[in-house]
C-alpha positions as protocol buffer text, in pm:
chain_id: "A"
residue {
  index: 1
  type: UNK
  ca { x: 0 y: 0 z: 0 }
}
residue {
  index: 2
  type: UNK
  ca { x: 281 y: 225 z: -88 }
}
residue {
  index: 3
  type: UNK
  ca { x: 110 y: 412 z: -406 }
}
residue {
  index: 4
  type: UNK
  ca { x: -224 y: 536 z: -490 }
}
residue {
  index: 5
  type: UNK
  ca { x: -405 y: 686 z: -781 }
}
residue {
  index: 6
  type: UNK
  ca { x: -690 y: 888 z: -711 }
}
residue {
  index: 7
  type: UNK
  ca { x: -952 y: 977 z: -1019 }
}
residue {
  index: 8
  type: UNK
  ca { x: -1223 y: 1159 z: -1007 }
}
residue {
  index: 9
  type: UNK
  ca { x: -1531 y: 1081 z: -1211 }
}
residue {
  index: 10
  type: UNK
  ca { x: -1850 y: 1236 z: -1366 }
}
residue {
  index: 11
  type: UNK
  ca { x: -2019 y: 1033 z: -1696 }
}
residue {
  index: 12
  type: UNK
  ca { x: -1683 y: 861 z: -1780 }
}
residue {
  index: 13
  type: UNK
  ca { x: -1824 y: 499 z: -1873 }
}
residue {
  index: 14
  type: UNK
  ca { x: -1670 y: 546 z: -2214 }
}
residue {
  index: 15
  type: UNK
  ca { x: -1307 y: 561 z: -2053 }
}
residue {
  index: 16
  type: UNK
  ca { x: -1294 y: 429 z: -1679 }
}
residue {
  index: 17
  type: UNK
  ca { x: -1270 y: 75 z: -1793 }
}
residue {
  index: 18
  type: UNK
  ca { x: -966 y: 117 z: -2033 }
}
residue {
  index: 19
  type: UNK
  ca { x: -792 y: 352 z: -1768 }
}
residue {
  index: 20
  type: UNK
  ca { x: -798 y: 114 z: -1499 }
}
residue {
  index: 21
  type: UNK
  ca { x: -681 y: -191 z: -1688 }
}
residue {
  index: 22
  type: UNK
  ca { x: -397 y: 77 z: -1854 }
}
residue {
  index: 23
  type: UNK
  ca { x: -310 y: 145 z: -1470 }
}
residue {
  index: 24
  type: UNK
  ca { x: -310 y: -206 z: -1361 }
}
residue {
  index: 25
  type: UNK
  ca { x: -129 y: -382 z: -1665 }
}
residue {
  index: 26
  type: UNK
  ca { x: 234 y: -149 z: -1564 }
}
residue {
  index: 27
  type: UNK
  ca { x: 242 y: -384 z: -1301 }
}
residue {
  index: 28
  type: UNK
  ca { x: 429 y: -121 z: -1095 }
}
residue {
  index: 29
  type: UNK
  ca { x: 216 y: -179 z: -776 }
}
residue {
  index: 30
  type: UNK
  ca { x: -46 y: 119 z: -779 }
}
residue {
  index: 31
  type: UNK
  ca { x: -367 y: 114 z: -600 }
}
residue {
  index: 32
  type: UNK
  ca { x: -656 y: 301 z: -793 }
}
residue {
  index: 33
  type: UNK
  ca { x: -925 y: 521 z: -545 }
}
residue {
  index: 34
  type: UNK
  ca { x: -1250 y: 637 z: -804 }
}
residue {
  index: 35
  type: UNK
  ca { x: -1421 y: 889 z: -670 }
}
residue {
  index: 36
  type: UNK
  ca { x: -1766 y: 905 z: -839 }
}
residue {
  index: 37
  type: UNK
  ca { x: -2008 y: 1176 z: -784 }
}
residue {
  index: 38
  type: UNK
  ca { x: -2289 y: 985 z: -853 }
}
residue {
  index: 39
  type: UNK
  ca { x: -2258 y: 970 z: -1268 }
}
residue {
  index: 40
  type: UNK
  ca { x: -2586 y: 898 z: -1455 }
}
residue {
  index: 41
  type: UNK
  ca { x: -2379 y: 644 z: -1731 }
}
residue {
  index: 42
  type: UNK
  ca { x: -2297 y: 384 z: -1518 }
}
residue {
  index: 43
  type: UNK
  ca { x: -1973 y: 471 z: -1431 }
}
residue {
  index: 44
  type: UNK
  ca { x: -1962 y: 329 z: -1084 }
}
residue {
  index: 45
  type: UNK
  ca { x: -2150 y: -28 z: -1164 }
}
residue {
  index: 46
  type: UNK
  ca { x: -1828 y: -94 z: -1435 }
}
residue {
  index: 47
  type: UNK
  ca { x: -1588 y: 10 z: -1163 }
}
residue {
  index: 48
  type: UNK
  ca { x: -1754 y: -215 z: -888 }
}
residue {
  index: 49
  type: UNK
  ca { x: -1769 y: -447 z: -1175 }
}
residue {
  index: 50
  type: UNK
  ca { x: -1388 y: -441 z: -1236 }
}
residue {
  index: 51
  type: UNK
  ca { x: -1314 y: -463 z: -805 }
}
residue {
  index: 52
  type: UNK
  ca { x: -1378 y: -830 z: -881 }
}
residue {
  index: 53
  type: UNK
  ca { x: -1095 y: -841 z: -1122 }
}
residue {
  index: 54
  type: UNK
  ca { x: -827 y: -626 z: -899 }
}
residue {
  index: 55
  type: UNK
  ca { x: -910 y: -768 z: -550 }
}
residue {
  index: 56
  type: UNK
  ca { x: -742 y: -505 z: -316 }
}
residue {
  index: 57
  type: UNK
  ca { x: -631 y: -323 z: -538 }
}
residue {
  index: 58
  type: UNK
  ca { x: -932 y: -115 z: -695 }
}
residue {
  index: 59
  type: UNK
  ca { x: -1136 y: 115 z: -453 }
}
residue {
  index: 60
  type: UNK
  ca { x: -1428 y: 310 z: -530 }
}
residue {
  index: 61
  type: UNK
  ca { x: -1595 y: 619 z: -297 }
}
residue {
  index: 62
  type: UNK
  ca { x: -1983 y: 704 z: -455 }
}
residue {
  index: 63
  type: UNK
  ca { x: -2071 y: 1092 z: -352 }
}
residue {
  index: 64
  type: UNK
  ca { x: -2417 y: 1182 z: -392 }
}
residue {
  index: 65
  type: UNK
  ca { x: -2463 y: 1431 z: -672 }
}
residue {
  index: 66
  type: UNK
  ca { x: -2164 y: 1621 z: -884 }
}
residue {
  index: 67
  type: UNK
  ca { x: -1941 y: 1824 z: -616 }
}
residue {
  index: 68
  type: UNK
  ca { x: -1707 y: 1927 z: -840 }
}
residue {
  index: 69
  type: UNK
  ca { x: -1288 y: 1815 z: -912 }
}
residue {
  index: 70
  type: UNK
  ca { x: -1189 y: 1962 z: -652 }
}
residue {
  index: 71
  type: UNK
  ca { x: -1362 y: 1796 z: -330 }
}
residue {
  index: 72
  type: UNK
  ca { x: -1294 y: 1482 z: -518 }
}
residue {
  index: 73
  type: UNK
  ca { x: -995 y: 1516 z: -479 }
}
residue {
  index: 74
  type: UNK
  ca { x: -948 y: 1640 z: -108 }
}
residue {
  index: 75
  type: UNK
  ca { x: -1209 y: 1344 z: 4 }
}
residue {
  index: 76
  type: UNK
  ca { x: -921 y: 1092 z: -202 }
}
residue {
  index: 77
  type: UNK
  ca { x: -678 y: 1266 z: -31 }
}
residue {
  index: 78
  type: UNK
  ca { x: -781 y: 1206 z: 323 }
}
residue {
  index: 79
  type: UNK
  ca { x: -941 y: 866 z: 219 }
}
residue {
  index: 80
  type: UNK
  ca { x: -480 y: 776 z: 140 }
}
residue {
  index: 81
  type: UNK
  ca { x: -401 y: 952 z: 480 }
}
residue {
  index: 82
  type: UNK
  ca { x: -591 y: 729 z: 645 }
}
residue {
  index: 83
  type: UNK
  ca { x: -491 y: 435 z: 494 }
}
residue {
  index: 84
  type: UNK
  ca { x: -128 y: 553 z: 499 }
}
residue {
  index: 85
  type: UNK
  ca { x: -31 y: 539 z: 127 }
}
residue {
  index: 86
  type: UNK
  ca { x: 276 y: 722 z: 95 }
}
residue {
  index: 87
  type: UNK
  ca { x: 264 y: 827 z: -268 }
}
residue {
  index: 88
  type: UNK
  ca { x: -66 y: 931 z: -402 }
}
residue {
  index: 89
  type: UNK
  ca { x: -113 y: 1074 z: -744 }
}
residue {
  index: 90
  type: UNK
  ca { x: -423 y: 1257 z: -883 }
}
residue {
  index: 91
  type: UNK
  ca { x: -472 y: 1208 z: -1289 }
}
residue {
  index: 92
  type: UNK
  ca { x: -798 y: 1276 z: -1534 }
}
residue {
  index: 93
  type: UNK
  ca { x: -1012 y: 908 z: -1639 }
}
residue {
  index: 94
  type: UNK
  ca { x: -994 y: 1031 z: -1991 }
}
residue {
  index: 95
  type: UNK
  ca { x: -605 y: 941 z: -2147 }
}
residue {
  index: 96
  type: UNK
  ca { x: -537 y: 1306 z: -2150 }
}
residue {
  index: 97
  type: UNK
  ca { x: -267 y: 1160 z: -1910 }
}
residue {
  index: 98
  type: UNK
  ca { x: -88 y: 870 z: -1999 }
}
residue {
  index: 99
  type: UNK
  ca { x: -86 y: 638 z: -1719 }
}
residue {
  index: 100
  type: UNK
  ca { x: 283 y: 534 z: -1835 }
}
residue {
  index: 101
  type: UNK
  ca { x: 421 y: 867 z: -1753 }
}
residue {
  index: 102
  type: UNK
  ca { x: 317 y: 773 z: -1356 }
}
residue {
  index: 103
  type: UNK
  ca { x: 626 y: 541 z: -1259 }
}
residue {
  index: 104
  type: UNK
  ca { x: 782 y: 896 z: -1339 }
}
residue {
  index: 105
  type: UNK
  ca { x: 571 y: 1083 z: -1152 }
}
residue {
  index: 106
  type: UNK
  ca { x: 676 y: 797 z: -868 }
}
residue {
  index: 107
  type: UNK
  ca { x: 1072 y: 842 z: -956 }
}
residue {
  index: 108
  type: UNK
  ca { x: 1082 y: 1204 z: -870 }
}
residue {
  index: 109
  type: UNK
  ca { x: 956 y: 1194 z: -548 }
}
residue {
  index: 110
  type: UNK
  ca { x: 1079 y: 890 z: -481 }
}
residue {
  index: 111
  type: UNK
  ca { x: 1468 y: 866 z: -609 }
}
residue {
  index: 112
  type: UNK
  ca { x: 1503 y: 1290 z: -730 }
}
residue {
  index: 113
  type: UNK
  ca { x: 1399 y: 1433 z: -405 }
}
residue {
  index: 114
  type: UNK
  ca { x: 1086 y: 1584 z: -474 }
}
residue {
  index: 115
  type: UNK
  ca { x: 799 y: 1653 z: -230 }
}
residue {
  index: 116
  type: UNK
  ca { x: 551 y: 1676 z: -513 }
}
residue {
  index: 117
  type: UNK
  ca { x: 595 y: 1595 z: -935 }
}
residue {
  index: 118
  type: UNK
  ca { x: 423 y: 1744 z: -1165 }
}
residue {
  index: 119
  type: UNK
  ca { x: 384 y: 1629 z: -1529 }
}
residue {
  index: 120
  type: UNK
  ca { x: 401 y: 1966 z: -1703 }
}
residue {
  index: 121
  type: UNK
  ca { x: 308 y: 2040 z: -2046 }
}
residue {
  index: 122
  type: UNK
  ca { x: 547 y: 2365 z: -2041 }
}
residue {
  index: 123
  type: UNK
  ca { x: 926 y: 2236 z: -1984 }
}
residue {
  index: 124
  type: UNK
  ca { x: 1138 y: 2071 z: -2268 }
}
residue {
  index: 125
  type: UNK
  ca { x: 983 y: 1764 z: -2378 }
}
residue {
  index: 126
  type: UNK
  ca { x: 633 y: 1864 z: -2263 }
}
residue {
  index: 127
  type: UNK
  ca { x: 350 y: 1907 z: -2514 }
}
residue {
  index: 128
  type: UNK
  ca { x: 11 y: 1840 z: -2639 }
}
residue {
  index: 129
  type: UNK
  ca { x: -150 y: 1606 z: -2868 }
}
residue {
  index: 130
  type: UNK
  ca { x: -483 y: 1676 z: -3060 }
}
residue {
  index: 131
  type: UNK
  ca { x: -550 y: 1959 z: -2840 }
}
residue {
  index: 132
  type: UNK
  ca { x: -782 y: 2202 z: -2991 }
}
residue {
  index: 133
  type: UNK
  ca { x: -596 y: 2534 z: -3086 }
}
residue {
  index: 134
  type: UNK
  ca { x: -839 y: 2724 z: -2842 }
}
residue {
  index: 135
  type: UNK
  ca { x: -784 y: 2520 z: -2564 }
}
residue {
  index: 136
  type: UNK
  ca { x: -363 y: 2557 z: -2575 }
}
residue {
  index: 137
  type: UNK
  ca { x: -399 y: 2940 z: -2594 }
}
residue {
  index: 138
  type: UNK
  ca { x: -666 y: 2906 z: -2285 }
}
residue {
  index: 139
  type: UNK
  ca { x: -405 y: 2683 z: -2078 }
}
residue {
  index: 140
  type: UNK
  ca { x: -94 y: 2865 z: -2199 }
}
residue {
  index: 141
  type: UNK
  ca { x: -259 y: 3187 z: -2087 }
}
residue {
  index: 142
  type: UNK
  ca { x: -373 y: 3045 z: -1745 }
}
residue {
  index: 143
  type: UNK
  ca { x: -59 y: 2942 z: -1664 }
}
residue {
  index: 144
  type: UNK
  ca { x: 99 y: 3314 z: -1763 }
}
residue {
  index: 145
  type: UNK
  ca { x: -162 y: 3452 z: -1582 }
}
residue {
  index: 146
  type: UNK
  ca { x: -99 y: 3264 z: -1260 }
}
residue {
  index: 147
  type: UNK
  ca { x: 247 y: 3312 z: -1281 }
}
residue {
  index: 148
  type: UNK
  ca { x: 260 y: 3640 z: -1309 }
}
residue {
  index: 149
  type: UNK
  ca { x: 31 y: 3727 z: -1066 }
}
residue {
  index: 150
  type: UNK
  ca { x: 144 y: 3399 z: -778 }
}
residue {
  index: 151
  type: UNK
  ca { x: 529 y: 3482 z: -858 }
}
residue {
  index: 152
  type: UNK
  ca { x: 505 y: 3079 z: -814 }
}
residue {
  index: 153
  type: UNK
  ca { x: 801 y: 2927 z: -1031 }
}
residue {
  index: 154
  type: UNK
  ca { x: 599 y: 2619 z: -1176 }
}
residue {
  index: 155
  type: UNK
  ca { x: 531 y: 2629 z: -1550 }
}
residue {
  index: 156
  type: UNK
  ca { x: 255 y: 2443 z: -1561 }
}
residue {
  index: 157
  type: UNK
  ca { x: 34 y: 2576 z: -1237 }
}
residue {
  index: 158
  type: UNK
  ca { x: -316 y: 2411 z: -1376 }
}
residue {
  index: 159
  type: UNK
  ca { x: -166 y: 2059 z: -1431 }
}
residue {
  index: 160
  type: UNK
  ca { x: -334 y: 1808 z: -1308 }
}
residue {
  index: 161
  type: UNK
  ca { x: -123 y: 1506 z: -1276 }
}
residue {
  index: 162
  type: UNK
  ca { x: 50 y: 1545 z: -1001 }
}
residue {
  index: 163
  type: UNK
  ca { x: 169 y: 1297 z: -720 }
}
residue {
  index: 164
  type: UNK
  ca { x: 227 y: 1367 z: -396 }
}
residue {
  index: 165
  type: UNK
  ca { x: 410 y: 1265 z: -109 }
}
residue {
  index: 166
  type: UNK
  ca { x: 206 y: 1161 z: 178 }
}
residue {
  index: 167
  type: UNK
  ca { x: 347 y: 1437 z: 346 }
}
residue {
  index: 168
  type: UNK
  ca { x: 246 y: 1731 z: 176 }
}
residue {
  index: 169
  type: UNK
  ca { x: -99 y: 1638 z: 197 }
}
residue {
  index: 170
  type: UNK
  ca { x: -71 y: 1580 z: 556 }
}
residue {
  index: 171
  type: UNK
  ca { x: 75 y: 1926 z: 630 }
}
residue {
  index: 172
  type: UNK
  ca { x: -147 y: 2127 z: 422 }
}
residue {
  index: 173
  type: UNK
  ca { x: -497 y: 2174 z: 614 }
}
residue {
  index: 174
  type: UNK
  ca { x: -727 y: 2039 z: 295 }
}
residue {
  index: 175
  type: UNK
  ca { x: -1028 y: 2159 z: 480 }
}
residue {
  index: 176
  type: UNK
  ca { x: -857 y: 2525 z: 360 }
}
residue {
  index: 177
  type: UNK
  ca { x: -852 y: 2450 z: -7 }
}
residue {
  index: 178
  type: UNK
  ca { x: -1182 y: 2542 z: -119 }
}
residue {
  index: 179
  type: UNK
  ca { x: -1207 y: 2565 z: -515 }
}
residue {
  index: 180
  type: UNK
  ca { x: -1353 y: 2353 z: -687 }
}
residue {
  index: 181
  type: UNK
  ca { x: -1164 y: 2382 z: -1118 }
}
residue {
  index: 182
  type: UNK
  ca { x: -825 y: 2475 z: -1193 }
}
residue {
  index: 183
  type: UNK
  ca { x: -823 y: 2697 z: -940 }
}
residue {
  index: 184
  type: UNK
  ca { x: -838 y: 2433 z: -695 }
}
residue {
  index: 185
  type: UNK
  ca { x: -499 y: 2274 z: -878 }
}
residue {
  index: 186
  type: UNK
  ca { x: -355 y: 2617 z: -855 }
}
residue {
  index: 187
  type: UNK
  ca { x: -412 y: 2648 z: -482 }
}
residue {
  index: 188
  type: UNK
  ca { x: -261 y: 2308 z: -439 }
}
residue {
  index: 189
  type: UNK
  ca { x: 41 y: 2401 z: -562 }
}
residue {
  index: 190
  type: UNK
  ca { x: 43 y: 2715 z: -456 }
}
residue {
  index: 191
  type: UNK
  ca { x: -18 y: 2595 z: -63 }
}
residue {
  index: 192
  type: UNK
  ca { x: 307 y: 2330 z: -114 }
}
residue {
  index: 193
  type: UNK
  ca { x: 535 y: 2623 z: -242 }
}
residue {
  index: 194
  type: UNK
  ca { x: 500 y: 2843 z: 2 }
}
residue {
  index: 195
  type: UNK
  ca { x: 507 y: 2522 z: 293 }
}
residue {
  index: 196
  type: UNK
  ca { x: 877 y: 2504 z: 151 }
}
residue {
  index: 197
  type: UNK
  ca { x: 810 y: 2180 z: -31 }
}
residue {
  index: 198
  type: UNK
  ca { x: 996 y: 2101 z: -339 }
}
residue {
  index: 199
  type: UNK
  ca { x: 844 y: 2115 z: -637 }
}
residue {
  index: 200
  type: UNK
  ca { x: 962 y: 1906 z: -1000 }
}
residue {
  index: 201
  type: UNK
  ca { x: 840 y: 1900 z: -1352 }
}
residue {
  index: 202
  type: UNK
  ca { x: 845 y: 1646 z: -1511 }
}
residue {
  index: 203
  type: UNK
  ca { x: 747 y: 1656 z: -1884 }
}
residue {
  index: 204
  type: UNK
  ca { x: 434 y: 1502 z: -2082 }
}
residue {
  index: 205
  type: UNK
  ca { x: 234 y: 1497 z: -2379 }
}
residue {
  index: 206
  type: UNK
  ca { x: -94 y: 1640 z: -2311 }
}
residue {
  index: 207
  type: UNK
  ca { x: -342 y: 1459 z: -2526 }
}
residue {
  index: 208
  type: UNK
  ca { x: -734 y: 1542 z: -2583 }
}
residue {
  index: 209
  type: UNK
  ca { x: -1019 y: 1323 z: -2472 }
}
residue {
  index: 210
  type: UNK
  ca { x: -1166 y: 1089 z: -2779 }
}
residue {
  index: 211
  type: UNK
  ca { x: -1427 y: 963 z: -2596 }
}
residue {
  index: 212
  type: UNK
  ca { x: -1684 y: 1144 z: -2367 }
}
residue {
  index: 213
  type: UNK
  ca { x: -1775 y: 1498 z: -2276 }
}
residue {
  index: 214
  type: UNK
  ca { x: -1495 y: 1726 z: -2175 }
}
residue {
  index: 215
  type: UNK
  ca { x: -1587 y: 1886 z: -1831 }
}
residue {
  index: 216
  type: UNK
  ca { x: -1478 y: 2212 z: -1908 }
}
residue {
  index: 217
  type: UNK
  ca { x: -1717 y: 2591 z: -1869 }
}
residue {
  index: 218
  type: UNK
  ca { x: -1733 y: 2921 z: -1790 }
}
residue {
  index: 219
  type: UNK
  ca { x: -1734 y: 2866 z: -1418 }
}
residue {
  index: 220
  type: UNK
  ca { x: -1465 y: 2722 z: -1425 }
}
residue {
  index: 221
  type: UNK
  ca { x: -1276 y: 2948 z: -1574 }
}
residue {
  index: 222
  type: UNK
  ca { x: -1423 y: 3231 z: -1427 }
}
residue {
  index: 223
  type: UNK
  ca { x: -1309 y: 3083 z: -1074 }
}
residue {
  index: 224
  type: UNK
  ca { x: -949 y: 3040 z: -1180 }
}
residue {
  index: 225
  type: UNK
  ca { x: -919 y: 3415 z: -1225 }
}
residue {
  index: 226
  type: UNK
  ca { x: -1077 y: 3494 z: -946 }
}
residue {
  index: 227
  type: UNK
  ca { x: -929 y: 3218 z: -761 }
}
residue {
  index: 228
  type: UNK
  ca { x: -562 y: 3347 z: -862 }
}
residue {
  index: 229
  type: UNK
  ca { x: -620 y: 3719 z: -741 }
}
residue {
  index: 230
  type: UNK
  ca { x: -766 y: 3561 z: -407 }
}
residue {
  index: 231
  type: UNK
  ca { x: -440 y: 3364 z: -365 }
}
residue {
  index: 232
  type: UNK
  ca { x: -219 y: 3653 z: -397 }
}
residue {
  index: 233
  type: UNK
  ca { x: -429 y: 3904 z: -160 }
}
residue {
  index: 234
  type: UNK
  ca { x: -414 y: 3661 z: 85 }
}
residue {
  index: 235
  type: UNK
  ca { x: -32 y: 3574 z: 51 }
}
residue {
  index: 236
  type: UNK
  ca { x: 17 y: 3982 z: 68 }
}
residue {
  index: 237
  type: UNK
  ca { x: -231 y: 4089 z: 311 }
}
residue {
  index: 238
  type: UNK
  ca { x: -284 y: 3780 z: 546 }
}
residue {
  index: 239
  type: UNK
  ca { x: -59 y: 3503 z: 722 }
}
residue {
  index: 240
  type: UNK
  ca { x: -150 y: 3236 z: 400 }
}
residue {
  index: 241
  type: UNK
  ca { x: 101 y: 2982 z: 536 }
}
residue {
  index: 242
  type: UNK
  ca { x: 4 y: 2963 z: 879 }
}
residue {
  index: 243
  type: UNK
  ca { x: -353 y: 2948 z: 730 }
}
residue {
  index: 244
  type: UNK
  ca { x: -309 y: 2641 z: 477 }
}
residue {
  index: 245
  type: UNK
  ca { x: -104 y: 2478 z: 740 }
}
residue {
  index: 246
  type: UNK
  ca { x: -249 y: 2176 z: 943 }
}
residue {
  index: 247
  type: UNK
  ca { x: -166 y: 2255 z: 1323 }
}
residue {
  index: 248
  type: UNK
  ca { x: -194 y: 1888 z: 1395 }
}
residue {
  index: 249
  type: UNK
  ca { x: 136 y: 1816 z: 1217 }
}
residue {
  index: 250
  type: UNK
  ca { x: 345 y: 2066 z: 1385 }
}
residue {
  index: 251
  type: UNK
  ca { x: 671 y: 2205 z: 1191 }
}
residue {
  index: 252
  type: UNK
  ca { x: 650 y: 1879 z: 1010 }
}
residue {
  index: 253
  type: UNK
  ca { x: 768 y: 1922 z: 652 }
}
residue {
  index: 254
  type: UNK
  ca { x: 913 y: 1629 z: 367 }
}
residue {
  index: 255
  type: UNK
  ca { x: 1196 y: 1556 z: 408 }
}
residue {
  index: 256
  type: UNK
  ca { x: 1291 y: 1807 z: 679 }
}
residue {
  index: 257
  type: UNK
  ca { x: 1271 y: 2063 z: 410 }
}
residue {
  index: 258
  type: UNK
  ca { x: 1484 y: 2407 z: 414 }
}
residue {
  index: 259
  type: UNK
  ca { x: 1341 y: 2778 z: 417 }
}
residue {
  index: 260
  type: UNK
  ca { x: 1275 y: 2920 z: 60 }
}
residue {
  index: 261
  type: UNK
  ca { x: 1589 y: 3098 z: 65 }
}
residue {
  index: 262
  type: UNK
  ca { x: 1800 y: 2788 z: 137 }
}
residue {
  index: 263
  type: UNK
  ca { x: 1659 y: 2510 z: -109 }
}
residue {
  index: 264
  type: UNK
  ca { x: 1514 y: 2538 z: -481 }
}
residue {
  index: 265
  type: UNK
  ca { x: 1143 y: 2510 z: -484 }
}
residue {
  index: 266
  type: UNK
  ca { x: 1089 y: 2416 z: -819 }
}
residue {
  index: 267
  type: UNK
  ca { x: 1351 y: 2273 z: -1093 }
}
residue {
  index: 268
  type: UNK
  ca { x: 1259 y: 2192 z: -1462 }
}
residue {
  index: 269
  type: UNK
  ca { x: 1442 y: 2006 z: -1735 }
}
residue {
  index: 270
  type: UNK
  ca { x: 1616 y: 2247 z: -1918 }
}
């Protein structure tokens, strides 16, 4: 019970099925948490379906009614803490992430020294595939945007294949991460950079959804610039560390990880 991939999922019958057996056929030893907010399609009867097939190693939490990515994830999160996985990733049910590129994800924060990886589209060897043209200027501009504004030195601040060490989710209080879209990924990151953790990109290939409906709207959107001008008020104006910072785990940070101004906080391949 070492590593654990959580997925969120909404209407995803067309892909859940193929992800999971994708997962499971690295035979690298991850455990798969689906979090399923009650989809219409079936989506949870073909995952219970498939628990027969991976005994112990498939796990499935049913939410009533769509609460959004970003609760998903946080109830996934606390659902590894308690079972004490010490890796635990977060990636889409849709192929936009490969599940190949996670014993990567693993290697970083395992062997590199990394508190969190993130597979970025935005360092050397990143990239997309079939992406619509709108949708790269959207995410390229997001993750300008958030730069500029978070001074945060990750490329890719919206990714959302990340994994984690146990510990970073244990020291940031979750129950302060409130957004629900890309904002919430933002936040995430945001909340580990300035808890001193170290951050690594690691590059993918970004590629579109073939099957199913992409989650995507206005809302969404409209919350991540919000969401990024709330971040940085609150990092100027208010104490944001002590805030996002769970007072149950003391000064405890991966790794017994430096101050800002004595380790790197985020490297890229150059």
């Amino acid at each position: 019970m070492e590593k654990l991939v959580v997925i969120p999922t909404y209407n995803e019958k067309e892909n859940i099925s193929d992800i999971l057996h994708a997962i499971f056929h690295l035979n690298e030893g991850f455990h798969v948490l689906v979090i399923d907010d009650a989809s219409p399609d079936g989506t949870s009867e073909i995952v219970k379906d498939l628990q027969v097939k991976f005994p112990g190693q498939l796990f499935i939490e049913e939410r009533t009614g769509k609460q959004g990515l970003g609760t998903a994830y946080i109830h996934g999160f606390k659902w590894a803490i308690e079972k004490d996985y010490q890796f635990i990733f977060e990636m889409d049910a849709d192929f936009s992430h490969d599940p190949k590129d996670l014993p990567r994800l693993y290697h970083a924060c395992k062997n590199e020294g990394a508190d969190l990886a993130i597979g970025s589209r935005y360092i050397k060897g990143g990239g997309f595939i079939n992406w619509p043209r709108n949708r790269i200027l959207l995410s390229k501009g997001a993750s300008f945007y958030t730069r500029m504004i978070t001074w945060m030195p990750v490329k890719d601040p919206t990714a959302g294949f990340i994994c984690y060490k146990k510990e970073v989710l244990e020291t940031i209080n979750l129950d302060e991460i409130h957004f629900v879209g890309y904002a919430f990924q933002i936040e995430m990151k945001f909340a580990a950079w300035k808890l001193h953790f170290k951050i690594k990109e690691v590059p993918i290939l970004f590629q579109d959804r073939t099957l199913g409906a992409s989650k995507m709207n206005k809302s969404i959107v409209k919350e991540g610039i919000l969401g990024v001008l709330k971040l940085r008020w609150h990092s100027l104006f208010t104490n944001y560390r002590k805030r996002v910072k769970n007072s149950g785990n003391g000064a405890m940070l991966a790794g017994g990880s430096a101050t800002a101004s004595e380790k790197t906080l985020a490297e890229t391949k150059s």
